[in-house]
C-alpha positions as CSV (number, residue, x, y, z in Angstrom):
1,X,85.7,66.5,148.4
2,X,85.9,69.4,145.8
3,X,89.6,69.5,145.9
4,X,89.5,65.9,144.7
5,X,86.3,66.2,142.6
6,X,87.9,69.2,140.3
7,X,91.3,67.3,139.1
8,X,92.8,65.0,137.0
9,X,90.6,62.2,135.0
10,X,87.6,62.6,136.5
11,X,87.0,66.8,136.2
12,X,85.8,66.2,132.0
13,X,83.0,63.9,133.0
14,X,82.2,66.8,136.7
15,X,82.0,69.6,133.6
16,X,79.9,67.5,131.3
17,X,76.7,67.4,133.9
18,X,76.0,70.9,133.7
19,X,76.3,71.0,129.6
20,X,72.5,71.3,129.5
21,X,72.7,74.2,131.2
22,X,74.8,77.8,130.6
23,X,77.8,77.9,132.7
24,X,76.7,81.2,134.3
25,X,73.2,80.4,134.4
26,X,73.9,80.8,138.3
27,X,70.6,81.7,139.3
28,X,66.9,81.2,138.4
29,X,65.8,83.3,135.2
30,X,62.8,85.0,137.6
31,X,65.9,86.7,139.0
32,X,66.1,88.6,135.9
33,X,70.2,88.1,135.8
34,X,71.1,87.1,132.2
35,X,72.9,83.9,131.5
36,X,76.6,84.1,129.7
37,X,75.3,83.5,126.6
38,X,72.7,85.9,126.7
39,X,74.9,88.9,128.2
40,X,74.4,91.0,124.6
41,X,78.0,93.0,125.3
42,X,78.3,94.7,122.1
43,X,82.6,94.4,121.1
44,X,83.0,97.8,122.4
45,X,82.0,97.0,125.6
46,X,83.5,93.4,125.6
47,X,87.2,95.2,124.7
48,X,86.4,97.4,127.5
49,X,85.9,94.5,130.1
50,X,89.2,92.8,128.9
51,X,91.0,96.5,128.8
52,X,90.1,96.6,132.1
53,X,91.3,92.9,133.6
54,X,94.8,93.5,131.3
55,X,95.3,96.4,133.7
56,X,94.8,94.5,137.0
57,X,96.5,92.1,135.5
58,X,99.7,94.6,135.0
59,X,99.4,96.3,138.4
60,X,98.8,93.1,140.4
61,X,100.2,90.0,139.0
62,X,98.8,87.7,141.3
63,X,95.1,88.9,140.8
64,X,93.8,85.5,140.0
65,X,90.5,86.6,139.7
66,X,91.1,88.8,136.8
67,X,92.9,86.0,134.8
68,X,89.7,84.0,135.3
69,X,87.4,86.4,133.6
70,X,89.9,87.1,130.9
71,X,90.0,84.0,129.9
72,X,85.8,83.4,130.2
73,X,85.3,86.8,128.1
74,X,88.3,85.9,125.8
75,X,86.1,82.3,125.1
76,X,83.0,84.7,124.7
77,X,84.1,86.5,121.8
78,X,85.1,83.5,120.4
79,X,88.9,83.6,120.9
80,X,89.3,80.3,122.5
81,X,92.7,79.6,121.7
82,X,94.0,82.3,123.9
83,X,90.9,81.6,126.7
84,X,93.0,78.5,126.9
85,X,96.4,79.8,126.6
86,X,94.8,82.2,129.9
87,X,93.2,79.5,132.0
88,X,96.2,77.0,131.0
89,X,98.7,79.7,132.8
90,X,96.0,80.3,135.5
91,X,96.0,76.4,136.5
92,X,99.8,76.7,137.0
93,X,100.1,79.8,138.8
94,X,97.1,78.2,141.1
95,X,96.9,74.5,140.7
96,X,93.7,74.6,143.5
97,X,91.6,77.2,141.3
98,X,88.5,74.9,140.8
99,X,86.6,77.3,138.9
100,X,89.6,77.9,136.4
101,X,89.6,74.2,135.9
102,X,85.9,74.0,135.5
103,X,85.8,76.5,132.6
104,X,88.9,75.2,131.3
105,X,87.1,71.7,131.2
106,X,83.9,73.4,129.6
107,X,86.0,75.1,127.1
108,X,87.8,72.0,126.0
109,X,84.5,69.9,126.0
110,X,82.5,73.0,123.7
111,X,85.7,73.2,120.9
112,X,85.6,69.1,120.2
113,X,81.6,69.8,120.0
114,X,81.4,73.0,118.2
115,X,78.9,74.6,120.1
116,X,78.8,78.6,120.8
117,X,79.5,79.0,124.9
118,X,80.6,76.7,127.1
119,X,77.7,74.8,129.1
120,X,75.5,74.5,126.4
121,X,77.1,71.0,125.2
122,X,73.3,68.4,124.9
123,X,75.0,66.2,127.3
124,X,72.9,64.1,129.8
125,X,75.3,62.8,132.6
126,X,74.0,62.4,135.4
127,X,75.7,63.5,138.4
128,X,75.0,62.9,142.1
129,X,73.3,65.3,144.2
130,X,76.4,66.6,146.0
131,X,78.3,66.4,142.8
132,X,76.3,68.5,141.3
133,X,75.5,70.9,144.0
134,X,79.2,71.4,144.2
135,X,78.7,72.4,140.5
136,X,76.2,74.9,141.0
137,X,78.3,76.3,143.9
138,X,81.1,76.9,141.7
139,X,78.5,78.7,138.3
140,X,77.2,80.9,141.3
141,X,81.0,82.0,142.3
142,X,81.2,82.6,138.1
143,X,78.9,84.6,138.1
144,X,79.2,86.9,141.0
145,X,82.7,87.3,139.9
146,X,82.0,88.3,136.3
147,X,79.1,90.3,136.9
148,X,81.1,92.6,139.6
149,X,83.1,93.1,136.8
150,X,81.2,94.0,134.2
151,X,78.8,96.0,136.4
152,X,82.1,98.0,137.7
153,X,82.4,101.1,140.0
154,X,82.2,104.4,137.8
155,X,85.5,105.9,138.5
156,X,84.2,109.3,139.1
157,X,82.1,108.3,141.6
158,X,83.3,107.9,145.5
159,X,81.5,105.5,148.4
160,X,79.3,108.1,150.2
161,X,80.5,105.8,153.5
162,X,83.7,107.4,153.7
163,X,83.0,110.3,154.3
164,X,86.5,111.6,155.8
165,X,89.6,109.3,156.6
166,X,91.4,110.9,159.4
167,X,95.2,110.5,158.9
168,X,95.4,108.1,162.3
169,X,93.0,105.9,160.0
170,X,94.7,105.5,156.4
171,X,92.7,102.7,154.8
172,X,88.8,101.3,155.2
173,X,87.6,98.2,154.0
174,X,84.4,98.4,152.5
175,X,82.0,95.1,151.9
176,X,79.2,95.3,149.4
177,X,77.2,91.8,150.0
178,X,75.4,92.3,147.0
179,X,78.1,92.8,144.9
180,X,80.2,90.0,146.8
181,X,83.0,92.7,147.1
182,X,85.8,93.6,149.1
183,X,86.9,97.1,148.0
184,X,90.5,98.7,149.8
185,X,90.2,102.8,150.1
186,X,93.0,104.6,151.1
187,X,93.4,108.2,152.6
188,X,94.1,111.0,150.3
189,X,94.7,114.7,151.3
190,X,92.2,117.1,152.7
191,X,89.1,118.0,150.7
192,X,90.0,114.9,148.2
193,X,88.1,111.5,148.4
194,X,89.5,108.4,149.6
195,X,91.0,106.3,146.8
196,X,90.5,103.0,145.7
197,X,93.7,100.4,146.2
198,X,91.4,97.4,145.0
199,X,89.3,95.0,145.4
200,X,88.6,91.4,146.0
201,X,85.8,88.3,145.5
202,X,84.0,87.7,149.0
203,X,81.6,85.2,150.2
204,X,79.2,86.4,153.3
205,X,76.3,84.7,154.9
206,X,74.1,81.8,153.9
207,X,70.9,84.1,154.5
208,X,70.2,87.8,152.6
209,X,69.8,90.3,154.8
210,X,71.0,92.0,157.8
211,X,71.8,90.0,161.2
212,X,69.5,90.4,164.0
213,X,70.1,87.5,166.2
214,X,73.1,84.8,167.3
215,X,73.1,81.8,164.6
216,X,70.8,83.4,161.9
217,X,73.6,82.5,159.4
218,X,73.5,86.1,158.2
219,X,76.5,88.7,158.3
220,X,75.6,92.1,159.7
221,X,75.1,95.5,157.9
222,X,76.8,98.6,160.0
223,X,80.0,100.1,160.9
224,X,82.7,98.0,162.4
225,X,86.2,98.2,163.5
226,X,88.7,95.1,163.7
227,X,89.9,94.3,167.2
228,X,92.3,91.7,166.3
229,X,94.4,89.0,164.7
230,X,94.2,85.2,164.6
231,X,97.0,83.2,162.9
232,X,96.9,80.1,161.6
233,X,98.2,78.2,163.9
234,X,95.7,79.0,166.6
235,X,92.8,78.6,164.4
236,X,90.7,75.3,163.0
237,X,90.9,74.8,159.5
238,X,87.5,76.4,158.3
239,X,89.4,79.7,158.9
240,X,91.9,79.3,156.4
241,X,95.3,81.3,157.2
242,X,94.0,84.1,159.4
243,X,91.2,85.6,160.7
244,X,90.6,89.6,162.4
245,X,87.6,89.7,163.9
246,X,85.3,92.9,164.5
247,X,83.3,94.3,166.8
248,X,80.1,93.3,166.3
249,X,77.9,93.8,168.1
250,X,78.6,97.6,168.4
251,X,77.1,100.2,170.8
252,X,74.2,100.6,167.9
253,X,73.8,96.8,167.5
254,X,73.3,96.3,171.1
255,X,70.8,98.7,171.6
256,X,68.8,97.4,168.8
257,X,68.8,94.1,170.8
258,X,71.1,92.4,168.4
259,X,72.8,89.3,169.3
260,X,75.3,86.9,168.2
261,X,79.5,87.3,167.7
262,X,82.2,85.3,166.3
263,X,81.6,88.0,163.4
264,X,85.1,87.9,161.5
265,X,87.1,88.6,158.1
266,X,88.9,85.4,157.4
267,X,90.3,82.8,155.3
268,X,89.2,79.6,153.3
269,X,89.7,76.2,153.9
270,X,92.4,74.6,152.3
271,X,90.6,72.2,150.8
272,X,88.8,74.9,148.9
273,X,90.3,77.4,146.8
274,X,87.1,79.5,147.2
275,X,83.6,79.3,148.7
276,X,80.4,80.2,147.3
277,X,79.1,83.9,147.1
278,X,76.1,83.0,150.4
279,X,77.8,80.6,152.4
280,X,79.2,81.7,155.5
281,X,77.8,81.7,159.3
282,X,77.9,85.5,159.2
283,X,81.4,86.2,158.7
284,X,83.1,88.0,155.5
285,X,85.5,85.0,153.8
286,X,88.2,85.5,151.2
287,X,90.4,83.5,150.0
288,X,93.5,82.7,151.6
289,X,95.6,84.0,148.8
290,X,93.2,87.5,149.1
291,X,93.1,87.5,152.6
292,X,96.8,87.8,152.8
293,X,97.0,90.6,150.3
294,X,94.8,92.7,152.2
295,X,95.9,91.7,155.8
296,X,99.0,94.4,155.4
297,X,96.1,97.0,155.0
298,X,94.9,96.8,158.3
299,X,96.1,98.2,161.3
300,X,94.4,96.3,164.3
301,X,92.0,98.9,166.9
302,X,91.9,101.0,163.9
303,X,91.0,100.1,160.5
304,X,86.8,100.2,160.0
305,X,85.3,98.0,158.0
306,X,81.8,99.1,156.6
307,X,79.4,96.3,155.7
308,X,76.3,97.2,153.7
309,X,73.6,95.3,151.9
310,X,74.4,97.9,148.7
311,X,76.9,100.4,148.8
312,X,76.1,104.1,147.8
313,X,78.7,105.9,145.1
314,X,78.1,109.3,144.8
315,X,79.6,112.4,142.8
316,X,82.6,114.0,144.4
317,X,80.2,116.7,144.9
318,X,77.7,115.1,146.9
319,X,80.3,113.6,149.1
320,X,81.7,116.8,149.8
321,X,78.7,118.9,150.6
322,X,77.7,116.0,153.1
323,X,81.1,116.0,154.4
324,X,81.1,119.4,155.2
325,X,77.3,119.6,156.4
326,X,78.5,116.8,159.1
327,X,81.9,118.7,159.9
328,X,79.4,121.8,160.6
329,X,77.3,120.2,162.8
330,X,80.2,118.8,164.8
331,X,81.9,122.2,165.2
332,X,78.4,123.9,166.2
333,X,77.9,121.2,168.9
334,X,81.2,122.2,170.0
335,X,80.9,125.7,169.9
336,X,77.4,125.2,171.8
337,X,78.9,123.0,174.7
338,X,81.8,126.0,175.1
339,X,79.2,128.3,175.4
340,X,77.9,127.4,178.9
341,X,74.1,127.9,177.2
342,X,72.5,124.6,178.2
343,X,69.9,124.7,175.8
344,X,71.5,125.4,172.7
345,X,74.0,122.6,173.6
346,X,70.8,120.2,174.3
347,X,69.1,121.1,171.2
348,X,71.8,119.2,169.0
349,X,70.6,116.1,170.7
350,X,68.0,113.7,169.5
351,X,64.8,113.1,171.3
352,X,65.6,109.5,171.3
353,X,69.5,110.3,172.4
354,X,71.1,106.8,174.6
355,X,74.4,105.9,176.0
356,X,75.3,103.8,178.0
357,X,74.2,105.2,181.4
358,X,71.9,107.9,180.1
359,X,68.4,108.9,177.9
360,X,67.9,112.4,177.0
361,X,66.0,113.4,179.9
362,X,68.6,111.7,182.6
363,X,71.4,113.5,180.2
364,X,69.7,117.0,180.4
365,X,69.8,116.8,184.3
366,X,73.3,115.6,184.1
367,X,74.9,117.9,182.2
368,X,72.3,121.3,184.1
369,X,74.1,119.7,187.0
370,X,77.5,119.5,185.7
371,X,77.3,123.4,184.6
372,X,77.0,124.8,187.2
373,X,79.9,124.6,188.7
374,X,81.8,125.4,185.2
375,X,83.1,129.0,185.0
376,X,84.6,128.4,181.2
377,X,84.9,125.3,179.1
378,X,87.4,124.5,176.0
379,X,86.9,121.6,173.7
380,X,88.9,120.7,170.9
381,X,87.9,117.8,168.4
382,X,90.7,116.4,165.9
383,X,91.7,113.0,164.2
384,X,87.9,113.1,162.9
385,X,86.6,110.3,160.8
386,X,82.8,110.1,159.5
387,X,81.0,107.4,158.2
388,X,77.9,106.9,156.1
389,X,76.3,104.2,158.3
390,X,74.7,101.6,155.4
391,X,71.7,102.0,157.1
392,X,68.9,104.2,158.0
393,X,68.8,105.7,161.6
394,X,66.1,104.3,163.9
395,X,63.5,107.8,162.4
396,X,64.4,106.0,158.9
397,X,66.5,109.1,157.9
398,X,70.8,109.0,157.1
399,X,72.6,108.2,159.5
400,X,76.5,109.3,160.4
401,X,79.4,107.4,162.4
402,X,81.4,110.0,163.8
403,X,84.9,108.8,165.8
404,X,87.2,111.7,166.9
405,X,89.7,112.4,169.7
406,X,88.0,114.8,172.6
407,X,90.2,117.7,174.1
408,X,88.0,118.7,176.8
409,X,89.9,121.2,179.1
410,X,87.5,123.8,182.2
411,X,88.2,125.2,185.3
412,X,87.4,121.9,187.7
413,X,88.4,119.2,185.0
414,X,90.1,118.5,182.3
415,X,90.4,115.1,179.8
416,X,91.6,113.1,176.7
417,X,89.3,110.3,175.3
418,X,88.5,109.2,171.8
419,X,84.6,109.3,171.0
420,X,82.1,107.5,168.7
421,X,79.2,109.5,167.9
422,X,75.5,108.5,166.1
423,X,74.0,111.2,164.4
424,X,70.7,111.2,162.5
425,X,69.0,113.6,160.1
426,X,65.9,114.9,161.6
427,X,63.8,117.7,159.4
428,X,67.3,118.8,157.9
429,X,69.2,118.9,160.7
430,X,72.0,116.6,162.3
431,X,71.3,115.4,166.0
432,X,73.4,113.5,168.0
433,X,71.7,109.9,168.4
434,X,74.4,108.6,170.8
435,X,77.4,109.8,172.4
436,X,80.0,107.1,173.8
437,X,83.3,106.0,173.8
């Protein structure tokens, strides 16, 4: 087991059988991601990388994470004294940190033979095959983790996802399964974007891609909401400490014929520290430690978390302008359904338009029936939230989540409900794609 594997005696000789290979050299060079060794940071940029994990270092004290890469880039410049000085307190603070051991062991192994970066020691132990695919599983972890840092979120940019945070929904989670990110954003006030809290290492599913189909070991790309919590104690171990599973598969999902469940956020065993960047059934897997520290964002029925292959950051300008194109086809559709005209109410629907007990045809004699006995209609949308969905609508063109609270109020009828709405952009315009609850 890994947790026995990685300590004591027998860790030197577990480090030494990757020496003929860089220690970030986590994937195959036809990938075209450059090996530690080879990352060419000039010192400006290298002081900019440890500037930045001092600070999460001072604002979070238990981000693990950014102690790791400290003490990685501090080795890098050739400070290796103080790498060890890092990893040395990073082993106390987390005595099941495999990794930190690993590079601690690599460390050690490259000052007694001189060489330039760890994992480039001319060392030819063999290991056994699970021994050393253990190994690799750990370099891959190193390397998502360093290269989400480096390759950091341009501060003046904003996810083009959240497009508006109602106040009933403070806080999104936001998955980027290319990155191998968790990113927290938090509410701010009107006309501002959301803010980042922070963000955290992730491992998703064995396969690339998104998930079509029940046991195709990928994790789904869309917009989700979490239903629930799990403890512990009612979990098996492979969870970890807690899990909160979503709603996959959503209105969207099951329309697209997509099957499968069991998609949750969750724990690590705790046998593991960690798990590799691609090795889940689906699900989105932190570490128990992590998953704890983001458990007190969530509010359960509430909280969405968006999943995308690659998230989308855009200027503050762009995500307003889209914002506000959205917001002004919502209040148009509103204005239109008021109106009592059943034609310019239809036209803000999509050919393709579905819910659950209607296509647009079936919804046009529906609603023509329902009129008619309306003499005046009010409607009143608030507690709106809009999503970016991470992919393209069905005509291949964006593609917004809409959730708001519906105050619908004429002279035979009058209701309260909360509404999810699909809209997609068709020749410049937004058209409602589906309409449920």
């Amino acid at each position: 087991m890994r947790s026995l594997l990685l300590l004591g005696l027998g860790f030197m000789a577990l480090s030494q059988a990757t020496f003929n290979q860089p220690l970030s050299s986590m994937v195959q060079p036809a990938d075209g991601l450059p090996a530690l060794n080879r990352l060419a940071l000039s010192s400006a940029q290298t002081q900019q990388a440890l500037a930045r994990l001092d600070k999460r270092i001072d604002t979070y004290a238990d981000d693990y994470e950014a102690r790791l890469l400290k003490g990685l880039l501090l080795f890098y410049t050739g400070e290796d004294q103080l790498a060890l000085h890092e990893l040395n307190k990073l082993t106390q603070l987390v005595p099941d940190f495999h990794l930190a051991y690993l590079i601690r062991g690599d460390i050690l192994a490259a000052r007694s033979n001189h060489v330039a970066m760890a994992g480039n020691l001319p060392l030819q132990i063999e290991a056994n095959k699970d021994v050393q695919a253990q190994l690799n599983a750990l370099k891959q972890e190193a390397w998502a983790r360093l290269h989400a840092h480096l390759q950091a979120v341009d501060p003046t940019k904003v996810p083009l996802a959240l497009l508006q945070l109602d106040r009933s929904t403070p806080r999104a989670l936001l998955v980027d399964k290319s990155q191998h990110r968790l990113y927290i954003f938090e509410r701010q006030e009107q006309d501002q974007p959301p803010q980042l809290v922070r963000d955290f290492y992730t491992s998703t599913g064995k396969l690339e891609g998104n998930k079509k189909k029940s046991g195709d070991l990928r994790t789904p790309e869309g917009v989700y909401f979490i239903t629930s919590y799990i403890p512990d104690e009612k979990l098996p171990d492979k969870y970890g400490v807690g899990a909160f599973p979503m709603d996959y598969p959503n209105a969207l999902d099951q329309h697209e014929g997509k099957t499968g469940d069991g998609i949750w956020l969750h724990g690590t065993d705790r046998i593991y520290y960690s798990r590799p960047p691609l090795d889940s059934e689906g699900c989105v897997v932190l570490t128990n430690l992590d998953l704890k520290a983001v458990s007190p964002f969530i509010n359960i029925g509430v909280t969405p978390i968006i999943i995308a292959d690659k998230l989308t950051w855009v200027d503050k300008q762009a995500w307003l302008d889209t914002r506000n194109d959205i917001m002004t086809a919502l209040n148009n559709w509103r204005s239109d359904w008021e109106s009592l005209n059943i034609d310019r109410y239809l036209g803000h629907y999509a050919p393709n338009f579905w819910n659950e007990a209607f296509n647009l045809k079936r919804w046009k004699e529906h609603k023509s029936r329902v009129n008619q006995a309306k003499t005046y209609q009010k409607v009143k949308l608030d507690e709106i939230s809009l999503f970016a969905y991470p992919v393209t609508a069905p005509n291949g063109e964006t593609m917004v989540l809409a959730s708001f609270r519906q105050a619908y109020q004429s002279n035979n009828f009058s209701s309260e409900t909360r509404k999810r709405m699909y809209l997609e952009k068709d020749a410049g315009a937004w058209k409602i794609l589906y309409e449920g609850r």
